[in-house]
C-alpha positions in Angstrom: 0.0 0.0 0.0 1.5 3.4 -1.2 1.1 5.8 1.9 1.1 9.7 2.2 4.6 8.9 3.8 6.2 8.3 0.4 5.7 12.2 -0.6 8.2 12.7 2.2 6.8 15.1 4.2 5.7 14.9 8.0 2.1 16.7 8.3 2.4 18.6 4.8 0.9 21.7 4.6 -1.2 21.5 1.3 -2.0 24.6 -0.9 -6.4 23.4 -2.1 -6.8 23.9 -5.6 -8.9 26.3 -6.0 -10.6 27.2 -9.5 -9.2 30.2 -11.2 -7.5 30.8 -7.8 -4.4 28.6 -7.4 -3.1 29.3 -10.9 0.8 28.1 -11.5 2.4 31.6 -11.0 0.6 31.8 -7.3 1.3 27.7 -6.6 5.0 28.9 -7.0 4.9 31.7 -4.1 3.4 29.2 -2.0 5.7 26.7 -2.8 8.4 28.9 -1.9 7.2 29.3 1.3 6.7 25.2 2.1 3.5 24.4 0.8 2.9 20.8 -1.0 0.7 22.2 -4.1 -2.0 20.7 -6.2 -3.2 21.9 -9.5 -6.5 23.2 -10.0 -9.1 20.6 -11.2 -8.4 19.3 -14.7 -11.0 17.3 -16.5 -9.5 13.9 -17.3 -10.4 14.1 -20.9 -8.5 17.6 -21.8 -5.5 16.3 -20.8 -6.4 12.9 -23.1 -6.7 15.4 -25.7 -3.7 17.6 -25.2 -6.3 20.9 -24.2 -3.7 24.0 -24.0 -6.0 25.0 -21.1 -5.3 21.6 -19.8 -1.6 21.5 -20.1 -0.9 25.2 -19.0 -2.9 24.3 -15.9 -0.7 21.6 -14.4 2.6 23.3 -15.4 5.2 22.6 -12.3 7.3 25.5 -10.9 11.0 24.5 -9.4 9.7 25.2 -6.3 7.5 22.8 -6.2 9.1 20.0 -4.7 6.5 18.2 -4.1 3.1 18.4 -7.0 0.5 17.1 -7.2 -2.1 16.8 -10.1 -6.0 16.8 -9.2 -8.1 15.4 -11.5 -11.7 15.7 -13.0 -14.0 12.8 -14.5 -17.0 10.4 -14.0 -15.0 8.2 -16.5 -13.4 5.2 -15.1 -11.3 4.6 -18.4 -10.6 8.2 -19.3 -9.1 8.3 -15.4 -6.8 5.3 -16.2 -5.5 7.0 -19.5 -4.8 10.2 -17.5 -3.0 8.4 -14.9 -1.2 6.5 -17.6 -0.2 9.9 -19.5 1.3 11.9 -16.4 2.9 9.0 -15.4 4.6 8.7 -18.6 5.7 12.3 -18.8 6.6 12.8 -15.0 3.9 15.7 -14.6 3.4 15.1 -11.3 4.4 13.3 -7.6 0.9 12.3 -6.7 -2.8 12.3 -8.3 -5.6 13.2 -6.9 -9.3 12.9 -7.8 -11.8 15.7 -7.2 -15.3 14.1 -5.4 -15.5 17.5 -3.8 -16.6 20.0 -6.0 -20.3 21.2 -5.5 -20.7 23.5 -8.3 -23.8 23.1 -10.1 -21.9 23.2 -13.6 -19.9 20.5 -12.0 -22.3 18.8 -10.2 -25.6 18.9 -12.7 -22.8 16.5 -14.6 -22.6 14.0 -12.4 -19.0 15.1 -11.2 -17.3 15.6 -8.1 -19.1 15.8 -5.3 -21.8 14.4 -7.0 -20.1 10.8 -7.2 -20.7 10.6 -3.4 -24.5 10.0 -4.2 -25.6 6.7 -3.2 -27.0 6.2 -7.0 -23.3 6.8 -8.1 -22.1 4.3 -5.8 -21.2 1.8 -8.4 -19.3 4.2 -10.7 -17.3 5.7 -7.9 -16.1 1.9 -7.0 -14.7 1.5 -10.6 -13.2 5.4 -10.8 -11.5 4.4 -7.4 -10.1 0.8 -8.4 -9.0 2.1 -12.0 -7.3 4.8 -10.3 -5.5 3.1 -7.8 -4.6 -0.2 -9.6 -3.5 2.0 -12.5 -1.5 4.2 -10.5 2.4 3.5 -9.9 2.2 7.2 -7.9 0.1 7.8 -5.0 -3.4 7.7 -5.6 -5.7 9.6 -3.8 -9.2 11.4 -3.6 -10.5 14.8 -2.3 -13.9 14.3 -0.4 -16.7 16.0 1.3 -18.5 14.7 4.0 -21.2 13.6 1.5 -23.2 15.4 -0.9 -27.0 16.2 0.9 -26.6 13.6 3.3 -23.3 12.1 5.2 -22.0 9.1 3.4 -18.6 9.9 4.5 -18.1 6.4 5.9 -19.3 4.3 3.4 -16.6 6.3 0.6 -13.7 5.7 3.5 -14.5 1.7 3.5 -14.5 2.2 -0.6 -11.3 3.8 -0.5 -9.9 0.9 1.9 -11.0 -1.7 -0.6 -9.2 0.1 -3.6 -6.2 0.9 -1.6 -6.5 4.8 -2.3 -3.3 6.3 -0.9 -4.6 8.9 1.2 -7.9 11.1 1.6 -8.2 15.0 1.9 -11.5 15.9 3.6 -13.2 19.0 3.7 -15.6 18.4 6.6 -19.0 20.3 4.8 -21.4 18.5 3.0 -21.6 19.4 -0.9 -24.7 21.3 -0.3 -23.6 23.4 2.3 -21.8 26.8 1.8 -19.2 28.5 3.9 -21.8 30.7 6.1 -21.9 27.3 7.6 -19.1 26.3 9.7 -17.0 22.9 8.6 -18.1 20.2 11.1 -14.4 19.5 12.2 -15.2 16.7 14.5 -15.7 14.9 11.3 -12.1 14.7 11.0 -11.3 12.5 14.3 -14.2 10.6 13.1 -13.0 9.7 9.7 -9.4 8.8 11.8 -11.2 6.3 14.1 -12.6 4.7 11.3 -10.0 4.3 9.0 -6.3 3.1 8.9 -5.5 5.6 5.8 -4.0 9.1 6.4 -6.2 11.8 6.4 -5.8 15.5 5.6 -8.0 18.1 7.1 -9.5 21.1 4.9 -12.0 23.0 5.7 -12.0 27.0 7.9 -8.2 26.7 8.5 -7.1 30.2 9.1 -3.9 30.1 9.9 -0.2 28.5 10.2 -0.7 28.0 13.9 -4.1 26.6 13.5 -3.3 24.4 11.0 -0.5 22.7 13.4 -3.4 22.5 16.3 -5.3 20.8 13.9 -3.1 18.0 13.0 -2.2 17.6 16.7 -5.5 17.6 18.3 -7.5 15.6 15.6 -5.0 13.0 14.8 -4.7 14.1 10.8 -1.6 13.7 8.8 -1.7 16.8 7.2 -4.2 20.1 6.5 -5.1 21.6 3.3 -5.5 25.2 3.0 -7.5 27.1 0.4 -9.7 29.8 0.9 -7.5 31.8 3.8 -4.5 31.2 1.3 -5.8 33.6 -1.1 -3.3 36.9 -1.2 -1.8 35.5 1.9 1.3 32.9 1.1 3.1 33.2 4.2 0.4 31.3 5.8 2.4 28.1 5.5 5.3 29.8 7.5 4.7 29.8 11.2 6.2 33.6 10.8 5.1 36.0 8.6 7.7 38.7 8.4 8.1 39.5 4.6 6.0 42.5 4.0 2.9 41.9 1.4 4.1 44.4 -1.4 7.1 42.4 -1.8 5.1 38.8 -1.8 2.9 40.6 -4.2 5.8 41.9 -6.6 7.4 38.7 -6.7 3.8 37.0 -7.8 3.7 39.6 -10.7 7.3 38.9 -12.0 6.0 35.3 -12.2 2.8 36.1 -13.7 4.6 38.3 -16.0 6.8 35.3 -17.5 3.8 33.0 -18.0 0.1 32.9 -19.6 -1.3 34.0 -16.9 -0.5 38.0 -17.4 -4.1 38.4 -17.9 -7.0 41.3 -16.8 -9.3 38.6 -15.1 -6.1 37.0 -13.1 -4.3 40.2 -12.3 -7.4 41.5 -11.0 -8.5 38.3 -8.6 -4.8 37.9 -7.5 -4.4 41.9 -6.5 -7.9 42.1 -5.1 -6.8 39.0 -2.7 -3.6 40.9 -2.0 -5.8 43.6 -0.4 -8.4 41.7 1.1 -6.3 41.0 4.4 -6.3 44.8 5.1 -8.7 47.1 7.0 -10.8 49.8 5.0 -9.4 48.0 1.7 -13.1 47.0 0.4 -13.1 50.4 -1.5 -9.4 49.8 -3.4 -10.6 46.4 -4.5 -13.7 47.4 -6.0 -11.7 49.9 -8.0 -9.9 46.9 -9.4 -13.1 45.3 -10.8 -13.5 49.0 -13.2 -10.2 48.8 -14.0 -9.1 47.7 -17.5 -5.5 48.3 -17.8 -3.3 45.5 -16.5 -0.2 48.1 -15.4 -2.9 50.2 -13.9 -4.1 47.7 -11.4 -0.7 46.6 -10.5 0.3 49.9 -9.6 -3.1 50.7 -7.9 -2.9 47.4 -5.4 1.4 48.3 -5.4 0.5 51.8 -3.9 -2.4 50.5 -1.6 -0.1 47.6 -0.1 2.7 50.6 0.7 0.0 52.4 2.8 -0.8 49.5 4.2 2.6 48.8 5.1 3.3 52.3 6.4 0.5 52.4 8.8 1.4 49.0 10.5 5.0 50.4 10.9 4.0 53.5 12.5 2.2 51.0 14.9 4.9 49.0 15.7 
């Protein structure tokens, strides 16, 4: 059985893919700062069909010592061909299949968290022992506690059966949003009742939160996603490099790759800002803007301030 062990990490702290969010120039800044990083979802099938989309998506930064490569698809035999393909070209350290996304243009397509339904039951058993049989790297899968209703147990004894690596679970049910908290005690639960390593994800805030986490619930590991946005240094137990500079260094990367877009500069320097007081006026700016230097400058000047008040605190 291929554990989480083999990555070579002790309790990794794991960027979540996030859609549109976790793009490779922003995977790299985390990287720097320790986190193991996972692509954002990729349908099985673009890959398959060498999608540029696709491709650009799982790109792997030097930084990234350890990459991993989360996958999309209902299809037990287009998930083997995937697995076979980045195994081939050494995309990737481990593979991970998303049963966790509950969008509805996701989910109205019987895909990811959507497979946790008890009528999918019979295609999730053959996604999960395609993908772990067919899979020389780890193999894992990214849960939810169910989709409407907990099945969270009955997908852990699954996962025993196929031998699945290791599981990340976000402790919410598909059909629950963030206005309602992730039911953490899910976590110990899903330890008790299972022999493989599980990561935590769900409403972890911080570096020291994420350790408290790992300690108290008996986890191997946590993925964070959401309270990563604009925020790198959260897998540092210091923060002491000031944001402008974290933020420069993002657009040097983002400058250098296909990312150097309006709709990526203006999520990733709207994030930059959201961890500030009084900044909910300076982001909204960045929505009008339509000039890509404009908006770096604009979120460059802002982070300053920001930077100048807090020293004059100190």
């Amino acid at each position: 059985m291929i554990k989480v062990s083999v990555l070579g990490l002790k309790n990794p702290l794991i960027l979540s893919p996030l859609a549109e969010i976790t793009i490779p120039p922003f995977r790299r800044i985390c990287a720097e700062f320790g986190a193991l990083t996972i692509s954002e979802m990729t349908y099985a099938k673009g890959l398959l069909y060498n999608d540029p989309k696709s491709i650009r998506r799982i790109s792997r930064s030097e930084s990234e010592k350890k990459f991993g490569i989360q996958l999309l698809t209902n299809c037990p035999s287009d998930l083997g061909e995937a697995v076979e393909l980045i195994e081939k070209n050494n995309w990737s350290d481990f593979i991970e299949l998303n049963l966790g996304c509950p969008k509805p243009k996701i989910t109205n397509a019987d895909l990811g968290a959507k497979l946790l339904i008890p009528k999918n039951r019979k295609r999730l058993t053959e996604l999960l022992e395609i993908g772990a049989s067919t899979s020389k790297l780890p193999f894992s899968i990214k849960i939810r506690l169910g989709y409407e209703k907990l099945s969270l147990f009955e997908v852990i004894d699954l996962a025993e059966t196929a031998d699945i690596a290791f599981i990340t679970l976000h402790a919410r049910l598909a059909t629950e949003n963030y206005l309602n908290p992730a039911k953490w005690e899910y976590w110990r639960k899903a330890v008790e009742n299972t022999s493989l390593p599980i990561i935590a994800n769900g409403d972890i805030k911080s570096y020291n939160q994420a350790t408290e986490v790992i300690s108290e619930y008996g986890v191997k590991g946590a993925a964070i996603g959401r309270f990563a946005r604009g925020n790198p240094q959260i897998f540092q137990k210091e923060s002491k490099i000031p944001s402008l500079e974290i933020y420069d260094k993002l657009i040097s990367y983002m400058r250098n790759s296909p990312y150097f877009n309006l709709f990526n500069l203006r999520v990733q320097s709207a994030d930059f800002l959201k961890h500030f007081r009084y900044a909910a006026g300076a982001r909204k700016q960045i929505l009008s803007m339509s000039n890509r230097e404009e908006i770096i400058e604009h979120t460059r000047k802002k982070l300053a301030g920001f930077q100048e008040e807090k020293n004059k605190k100190i």
